[in-house]
Biopython code that builds the backbone (N, CA, C, O; Angstrom):
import numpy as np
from Bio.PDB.StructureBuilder import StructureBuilder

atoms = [
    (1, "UNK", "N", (7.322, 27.980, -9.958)),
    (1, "UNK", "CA", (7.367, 26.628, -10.516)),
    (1, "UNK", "C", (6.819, 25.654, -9.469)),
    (1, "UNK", "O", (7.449, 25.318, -8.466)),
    (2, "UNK", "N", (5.246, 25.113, -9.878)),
    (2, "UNK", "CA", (4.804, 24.047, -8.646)),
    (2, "UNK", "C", (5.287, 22.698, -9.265)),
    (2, "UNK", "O", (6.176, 22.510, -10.096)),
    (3, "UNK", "N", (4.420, 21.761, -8.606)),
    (3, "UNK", "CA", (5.000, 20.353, -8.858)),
    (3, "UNK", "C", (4.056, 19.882, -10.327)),
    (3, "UNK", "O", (4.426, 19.018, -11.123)),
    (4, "UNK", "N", (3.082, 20.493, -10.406)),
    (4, "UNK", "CA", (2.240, 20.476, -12.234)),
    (4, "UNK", "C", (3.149, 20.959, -12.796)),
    (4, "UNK", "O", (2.878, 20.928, -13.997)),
    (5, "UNK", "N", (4.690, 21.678, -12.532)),
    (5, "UNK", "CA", (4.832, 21.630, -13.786)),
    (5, "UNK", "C", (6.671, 21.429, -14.227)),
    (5, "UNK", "O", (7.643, 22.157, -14.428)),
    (6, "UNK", "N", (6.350, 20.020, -14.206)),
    (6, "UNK", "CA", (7.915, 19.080, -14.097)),
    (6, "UNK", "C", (7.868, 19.264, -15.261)),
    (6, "UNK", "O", (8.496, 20.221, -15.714)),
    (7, "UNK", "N", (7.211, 18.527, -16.022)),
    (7, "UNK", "CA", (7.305, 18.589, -17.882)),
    (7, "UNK", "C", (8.094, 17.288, -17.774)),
    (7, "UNK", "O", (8.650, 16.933, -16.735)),
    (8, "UNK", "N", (8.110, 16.402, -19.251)),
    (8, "UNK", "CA", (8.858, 15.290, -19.675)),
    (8, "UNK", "C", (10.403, 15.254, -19.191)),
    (8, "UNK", "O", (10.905, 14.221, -18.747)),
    (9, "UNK", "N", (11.192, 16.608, -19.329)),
    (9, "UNK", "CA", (12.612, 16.044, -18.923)),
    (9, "UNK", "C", (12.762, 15.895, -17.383)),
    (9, "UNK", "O", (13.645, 15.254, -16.813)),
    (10, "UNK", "N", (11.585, 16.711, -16.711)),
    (10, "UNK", "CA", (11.879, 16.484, -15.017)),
    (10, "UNK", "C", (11.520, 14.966, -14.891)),
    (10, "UNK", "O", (12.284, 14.158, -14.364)),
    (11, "UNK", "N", (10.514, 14.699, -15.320)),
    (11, "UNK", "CA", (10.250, 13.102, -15.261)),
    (11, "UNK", "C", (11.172, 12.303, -15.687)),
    (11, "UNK", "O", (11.384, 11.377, -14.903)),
    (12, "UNK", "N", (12.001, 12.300, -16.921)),
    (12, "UNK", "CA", (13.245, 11.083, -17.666)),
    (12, "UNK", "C", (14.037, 11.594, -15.957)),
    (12, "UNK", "O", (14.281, 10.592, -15.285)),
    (13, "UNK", "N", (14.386, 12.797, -15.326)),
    (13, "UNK", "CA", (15.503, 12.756, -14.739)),
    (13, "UNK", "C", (14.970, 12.064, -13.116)),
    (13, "UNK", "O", (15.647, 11.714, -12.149)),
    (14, "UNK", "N", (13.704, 12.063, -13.310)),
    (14, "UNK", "CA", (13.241, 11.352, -11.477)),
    (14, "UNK", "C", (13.662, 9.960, -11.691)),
    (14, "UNK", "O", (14.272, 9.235, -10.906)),
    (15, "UNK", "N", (13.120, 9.624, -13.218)),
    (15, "UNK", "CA", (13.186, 7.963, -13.552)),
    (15, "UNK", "C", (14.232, 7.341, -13.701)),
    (15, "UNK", "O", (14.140, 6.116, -13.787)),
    (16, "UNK", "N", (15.554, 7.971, -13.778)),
    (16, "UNK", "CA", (17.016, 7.620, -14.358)),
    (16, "UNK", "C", (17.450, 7.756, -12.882)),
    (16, "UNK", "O", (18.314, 6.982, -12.470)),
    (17, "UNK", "N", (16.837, 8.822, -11.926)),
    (17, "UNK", "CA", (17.746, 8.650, -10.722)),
    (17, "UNK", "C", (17.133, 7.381, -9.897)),
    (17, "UNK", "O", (17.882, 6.753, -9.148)),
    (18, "UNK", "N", (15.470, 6.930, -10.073)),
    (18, "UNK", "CA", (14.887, 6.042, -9.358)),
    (18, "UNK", "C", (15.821, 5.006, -9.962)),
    (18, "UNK", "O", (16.622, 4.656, -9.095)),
    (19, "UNK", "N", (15.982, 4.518, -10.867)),
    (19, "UNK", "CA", (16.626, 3.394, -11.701)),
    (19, "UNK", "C", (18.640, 3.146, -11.069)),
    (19, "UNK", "O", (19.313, 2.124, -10.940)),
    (20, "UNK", "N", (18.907, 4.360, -10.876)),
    (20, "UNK", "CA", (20.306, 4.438, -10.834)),
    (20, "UNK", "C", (20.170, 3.921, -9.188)),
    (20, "UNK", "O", (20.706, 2.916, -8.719)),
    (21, "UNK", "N", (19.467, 4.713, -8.600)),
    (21, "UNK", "CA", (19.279, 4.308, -6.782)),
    (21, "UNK", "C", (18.818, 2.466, -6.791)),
    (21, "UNK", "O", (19.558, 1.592, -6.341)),
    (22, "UNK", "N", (17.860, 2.292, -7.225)),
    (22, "UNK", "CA", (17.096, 0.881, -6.875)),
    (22, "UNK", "C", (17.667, -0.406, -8.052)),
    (22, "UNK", "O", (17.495, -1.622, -7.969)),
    (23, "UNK", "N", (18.248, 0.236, -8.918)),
    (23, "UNK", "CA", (18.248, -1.151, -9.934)),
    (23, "UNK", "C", (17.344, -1.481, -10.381)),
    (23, "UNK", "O", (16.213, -1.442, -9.897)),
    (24, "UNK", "N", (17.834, -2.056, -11.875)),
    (24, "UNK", "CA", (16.185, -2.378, -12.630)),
    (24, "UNK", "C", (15.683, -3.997, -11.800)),
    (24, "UNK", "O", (14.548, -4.337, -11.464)),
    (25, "UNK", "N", (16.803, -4.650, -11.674)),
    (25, "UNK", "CA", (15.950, -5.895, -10.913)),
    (25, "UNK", "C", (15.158, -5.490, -9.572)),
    (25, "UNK", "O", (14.342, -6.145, -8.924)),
    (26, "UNK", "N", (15.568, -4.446, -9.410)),
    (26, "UNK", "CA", (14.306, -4.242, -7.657)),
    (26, "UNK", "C", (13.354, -3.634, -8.097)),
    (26, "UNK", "O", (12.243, -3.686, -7.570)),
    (27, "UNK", "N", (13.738, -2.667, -9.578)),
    (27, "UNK", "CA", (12.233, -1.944, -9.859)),
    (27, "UNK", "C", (11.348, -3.112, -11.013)),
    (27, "UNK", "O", (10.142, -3.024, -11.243)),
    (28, "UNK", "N", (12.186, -4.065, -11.567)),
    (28, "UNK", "CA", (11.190, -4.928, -11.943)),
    (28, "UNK", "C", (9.855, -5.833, -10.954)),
    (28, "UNK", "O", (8.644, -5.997, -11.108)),
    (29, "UNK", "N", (10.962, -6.297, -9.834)),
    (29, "UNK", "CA", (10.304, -7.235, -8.917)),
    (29, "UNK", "C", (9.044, -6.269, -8.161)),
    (29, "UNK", "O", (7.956, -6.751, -7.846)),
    (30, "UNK", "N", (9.410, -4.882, -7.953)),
    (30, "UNK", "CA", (8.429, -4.236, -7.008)),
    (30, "UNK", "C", (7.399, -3.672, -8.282)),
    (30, "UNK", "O", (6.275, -3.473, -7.821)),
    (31, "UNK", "N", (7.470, -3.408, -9.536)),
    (31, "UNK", "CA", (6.800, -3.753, -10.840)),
    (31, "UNK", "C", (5.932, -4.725, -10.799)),
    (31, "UNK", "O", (4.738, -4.451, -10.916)),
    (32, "UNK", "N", (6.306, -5.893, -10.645)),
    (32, "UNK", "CA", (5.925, -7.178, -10.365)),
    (32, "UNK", "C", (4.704, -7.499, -9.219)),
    (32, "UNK", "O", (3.617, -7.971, -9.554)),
    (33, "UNK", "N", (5.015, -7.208, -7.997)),
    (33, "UNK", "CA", (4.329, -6.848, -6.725)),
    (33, "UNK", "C", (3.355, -6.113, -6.973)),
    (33, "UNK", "O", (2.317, -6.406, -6.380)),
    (34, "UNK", "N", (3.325, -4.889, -7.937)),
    (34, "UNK", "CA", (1.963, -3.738, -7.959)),
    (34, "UNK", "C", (1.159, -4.753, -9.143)),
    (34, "UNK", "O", (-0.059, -4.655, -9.292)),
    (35, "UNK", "N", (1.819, -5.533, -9.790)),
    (35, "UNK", "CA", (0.516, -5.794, -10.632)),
    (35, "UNK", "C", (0.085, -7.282, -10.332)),
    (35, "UNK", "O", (-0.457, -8.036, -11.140)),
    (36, "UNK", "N", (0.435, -7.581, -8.977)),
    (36, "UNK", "CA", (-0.389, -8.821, -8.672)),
    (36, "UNK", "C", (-1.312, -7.688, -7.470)),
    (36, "UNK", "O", (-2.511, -7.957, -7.390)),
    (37, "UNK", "N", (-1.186, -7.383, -7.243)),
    (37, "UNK", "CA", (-2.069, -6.064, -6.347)),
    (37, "UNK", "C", (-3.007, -5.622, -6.744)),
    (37, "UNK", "O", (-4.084, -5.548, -6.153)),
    (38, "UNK", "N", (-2.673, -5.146, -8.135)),
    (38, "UNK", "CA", (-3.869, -4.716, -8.992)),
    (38, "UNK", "C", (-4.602, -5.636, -9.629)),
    (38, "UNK", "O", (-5.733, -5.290, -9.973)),
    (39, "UNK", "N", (-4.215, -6.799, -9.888)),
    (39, "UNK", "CA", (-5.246, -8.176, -9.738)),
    (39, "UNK", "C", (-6.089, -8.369, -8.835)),
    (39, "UNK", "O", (-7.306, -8.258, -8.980)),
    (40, "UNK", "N", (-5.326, -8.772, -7.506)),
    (40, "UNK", "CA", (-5.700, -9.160, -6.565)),
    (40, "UNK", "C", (-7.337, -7.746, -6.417)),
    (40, "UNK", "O", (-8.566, -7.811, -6.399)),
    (41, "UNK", "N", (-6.567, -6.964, -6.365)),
    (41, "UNK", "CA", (-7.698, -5.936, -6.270)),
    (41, "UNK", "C", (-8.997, -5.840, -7.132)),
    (41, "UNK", "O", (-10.157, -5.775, -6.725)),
    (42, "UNK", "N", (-8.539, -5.847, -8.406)),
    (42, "UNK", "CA", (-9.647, -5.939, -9.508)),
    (42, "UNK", "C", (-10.917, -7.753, -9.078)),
    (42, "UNK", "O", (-12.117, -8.002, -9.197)),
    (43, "UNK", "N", (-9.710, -8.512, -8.598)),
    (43, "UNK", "CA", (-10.559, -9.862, -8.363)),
    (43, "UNK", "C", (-11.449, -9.444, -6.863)),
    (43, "UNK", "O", (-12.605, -9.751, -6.571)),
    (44, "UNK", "N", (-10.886, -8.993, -6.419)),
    (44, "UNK", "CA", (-12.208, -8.558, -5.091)),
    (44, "UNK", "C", (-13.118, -7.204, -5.614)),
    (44, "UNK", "O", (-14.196, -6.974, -5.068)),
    (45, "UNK", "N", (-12.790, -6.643, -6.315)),
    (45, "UNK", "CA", (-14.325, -5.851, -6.900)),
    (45, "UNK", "C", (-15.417, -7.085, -7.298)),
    (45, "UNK", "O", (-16.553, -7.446, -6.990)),
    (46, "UNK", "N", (-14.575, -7.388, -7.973)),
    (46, "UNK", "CA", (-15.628, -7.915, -8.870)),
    (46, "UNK", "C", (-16.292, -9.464, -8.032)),
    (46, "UNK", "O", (-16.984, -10.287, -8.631)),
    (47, "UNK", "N", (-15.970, -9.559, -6.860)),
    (47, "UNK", "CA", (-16.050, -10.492, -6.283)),
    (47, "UNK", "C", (-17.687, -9.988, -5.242)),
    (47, "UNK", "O", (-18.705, -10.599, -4.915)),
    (48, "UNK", "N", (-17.204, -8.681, -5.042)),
    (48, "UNK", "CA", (-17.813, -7.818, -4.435)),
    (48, "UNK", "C", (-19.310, -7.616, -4.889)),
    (48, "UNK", "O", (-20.301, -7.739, -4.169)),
    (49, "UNK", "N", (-19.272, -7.228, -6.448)),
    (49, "UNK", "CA", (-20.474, -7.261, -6.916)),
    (49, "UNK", "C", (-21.266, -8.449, -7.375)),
    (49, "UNK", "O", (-22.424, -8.457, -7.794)),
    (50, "UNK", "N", (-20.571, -9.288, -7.246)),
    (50, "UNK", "CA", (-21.287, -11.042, -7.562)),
    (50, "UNK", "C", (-22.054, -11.079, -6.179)),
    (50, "UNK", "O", (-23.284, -11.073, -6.158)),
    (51, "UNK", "N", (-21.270, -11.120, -4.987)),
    (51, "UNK", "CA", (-22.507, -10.964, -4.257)),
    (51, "UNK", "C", (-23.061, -10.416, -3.953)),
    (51, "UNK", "O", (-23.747, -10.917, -3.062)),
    (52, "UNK", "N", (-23.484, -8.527, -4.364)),
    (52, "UNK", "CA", (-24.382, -8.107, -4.171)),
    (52, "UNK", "C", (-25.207, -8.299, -5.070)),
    (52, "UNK", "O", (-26.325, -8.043, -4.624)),
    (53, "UNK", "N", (-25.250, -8.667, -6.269)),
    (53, "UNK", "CA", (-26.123, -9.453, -7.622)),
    (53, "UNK", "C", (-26.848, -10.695, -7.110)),
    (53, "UNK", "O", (-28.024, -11.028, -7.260)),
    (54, "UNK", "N", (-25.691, -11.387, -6.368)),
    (54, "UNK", "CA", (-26.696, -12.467, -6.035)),
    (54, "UNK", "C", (-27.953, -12.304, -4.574)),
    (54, "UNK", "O", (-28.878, -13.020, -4.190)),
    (55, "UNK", "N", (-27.486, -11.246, -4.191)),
    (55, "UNK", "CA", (-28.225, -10.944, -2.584)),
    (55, "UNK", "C", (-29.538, -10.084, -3.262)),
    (55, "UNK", "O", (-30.552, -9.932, -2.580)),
    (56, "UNK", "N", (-29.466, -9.598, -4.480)),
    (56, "UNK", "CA", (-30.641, -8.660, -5.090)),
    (56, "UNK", "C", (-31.665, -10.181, -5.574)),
    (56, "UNK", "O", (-32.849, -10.307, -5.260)),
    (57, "UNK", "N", (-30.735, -11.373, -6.512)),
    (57, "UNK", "CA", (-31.516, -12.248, -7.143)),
    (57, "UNK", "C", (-32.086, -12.867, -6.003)),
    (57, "UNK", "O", (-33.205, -13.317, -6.252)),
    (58, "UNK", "N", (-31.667, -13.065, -4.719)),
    (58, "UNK", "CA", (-32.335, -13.889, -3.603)),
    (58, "UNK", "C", (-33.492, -12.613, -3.634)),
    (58, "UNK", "O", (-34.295, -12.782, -4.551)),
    (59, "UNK", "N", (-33.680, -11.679, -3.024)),
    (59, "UNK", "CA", (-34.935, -10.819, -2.562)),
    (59, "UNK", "C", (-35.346, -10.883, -3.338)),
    (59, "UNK", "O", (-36.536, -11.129, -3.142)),
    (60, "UNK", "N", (-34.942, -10.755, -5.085)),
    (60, "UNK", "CA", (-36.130, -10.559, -6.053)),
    (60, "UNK", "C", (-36.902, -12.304, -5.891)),
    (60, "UNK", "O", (-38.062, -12.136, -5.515)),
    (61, "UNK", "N", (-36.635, -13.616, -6.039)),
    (61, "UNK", "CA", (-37.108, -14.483, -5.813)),
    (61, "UNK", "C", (-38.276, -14.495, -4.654)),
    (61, "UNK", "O", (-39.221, -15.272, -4.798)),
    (62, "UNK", "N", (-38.220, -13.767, -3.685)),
    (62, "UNK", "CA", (-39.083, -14.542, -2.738)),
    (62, "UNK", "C", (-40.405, -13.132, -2.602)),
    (62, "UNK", "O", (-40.338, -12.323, -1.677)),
    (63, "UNK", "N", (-41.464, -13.069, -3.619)),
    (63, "UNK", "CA", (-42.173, -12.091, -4.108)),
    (63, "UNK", "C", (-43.905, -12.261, -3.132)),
    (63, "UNK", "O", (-44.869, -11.499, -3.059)),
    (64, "UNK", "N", (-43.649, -13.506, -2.579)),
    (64, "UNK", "CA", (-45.022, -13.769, -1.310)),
    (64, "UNK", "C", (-45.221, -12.398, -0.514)),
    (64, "UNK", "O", (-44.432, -12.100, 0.383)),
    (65, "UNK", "N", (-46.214, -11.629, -0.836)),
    (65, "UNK", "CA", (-46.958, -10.875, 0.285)),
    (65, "UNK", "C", (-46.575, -11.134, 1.770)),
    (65, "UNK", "O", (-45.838, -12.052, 2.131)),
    (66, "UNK", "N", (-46.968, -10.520, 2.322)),
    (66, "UNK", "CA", (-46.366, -10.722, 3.802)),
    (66, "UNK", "C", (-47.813, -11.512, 5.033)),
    (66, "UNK", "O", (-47.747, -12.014, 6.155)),
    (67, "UNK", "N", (-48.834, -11.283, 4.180)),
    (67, "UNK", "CA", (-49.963, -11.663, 4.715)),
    (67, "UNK", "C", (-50.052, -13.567, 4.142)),
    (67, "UNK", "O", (-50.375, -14.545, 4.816)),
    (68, "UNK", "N", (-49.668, -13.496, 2.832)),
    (68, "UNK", "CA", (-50.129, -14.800, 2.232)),
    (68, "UNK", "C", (-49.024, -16.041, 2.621)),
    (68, "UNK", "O", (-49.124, -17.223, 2.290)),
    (69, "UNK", "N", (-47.957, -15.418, 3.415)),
    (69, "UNK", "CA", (-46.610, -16.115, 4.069)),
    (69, "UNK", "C", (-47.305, -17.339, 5.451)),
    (69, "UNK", "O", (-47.258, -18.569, 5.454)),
    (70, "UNK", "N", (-47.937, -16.335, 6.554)),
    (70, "UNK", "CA", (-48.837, -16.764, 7.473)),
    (70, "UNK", "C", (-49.922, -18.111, 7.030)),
    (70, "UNK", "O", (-50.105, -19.088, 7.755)),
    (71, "UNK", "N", (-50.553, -17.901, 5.716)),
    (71, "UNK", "CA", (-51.500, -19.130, 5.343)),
    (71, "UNK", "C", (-50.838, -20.245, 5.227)),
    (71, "UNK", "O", (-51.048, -21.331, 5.767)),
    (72, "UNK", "N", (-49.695, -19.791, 4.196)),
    (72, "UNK", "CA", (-49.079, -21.507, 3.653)),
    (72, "UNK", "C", (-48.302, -22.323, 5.034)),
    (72, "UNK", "O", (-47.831, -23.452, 4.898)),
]
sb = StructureBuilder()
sb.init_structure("model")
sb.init_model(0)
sb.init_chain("A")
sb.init_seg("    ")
for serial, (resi, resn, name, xyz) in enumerate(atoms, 1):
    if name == "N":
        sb.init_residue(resn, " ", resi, " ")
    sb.init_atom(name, np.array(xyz, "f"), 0.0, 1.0, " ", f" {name:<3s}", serial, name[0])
structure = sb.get_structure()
């Protein structure tokens, strides 16, 4: 018997003892804590790819040859 294979009642009995140990108000609040985390997190991806979008739209803008830079 490895750890793949708890099945549904090993899980109700991890979750009833996590609940009985911590209380639902500490497992709400630390509930609470993971999903401003997972905000916080999702808002820096996506923060992430705005500026590499915008660092592609700067290089695609500036399309001058490297010779015709020198004339102007």
């Amino acid at each position: 018997m490895g750890i793949g294979n708890i099945g549904l009642p090993g899980l109700l009995l991890i979750a009833v003892v996590v609940l009985v140990l911590f209380g639902r108000g500490k497992i709400s609040s630390l509930m609470g804590e993971v999903g401003k985390g997972i905000t916080s997190f999702k808002k820096g991806i996506n923060e992430g790819k705005d500026e590499l979008e915008a660092a592609k739209a700067d290089e695609a803008k500036d399309v001058t040859p490297e010779a015709d830079k020198d004339k102007v």
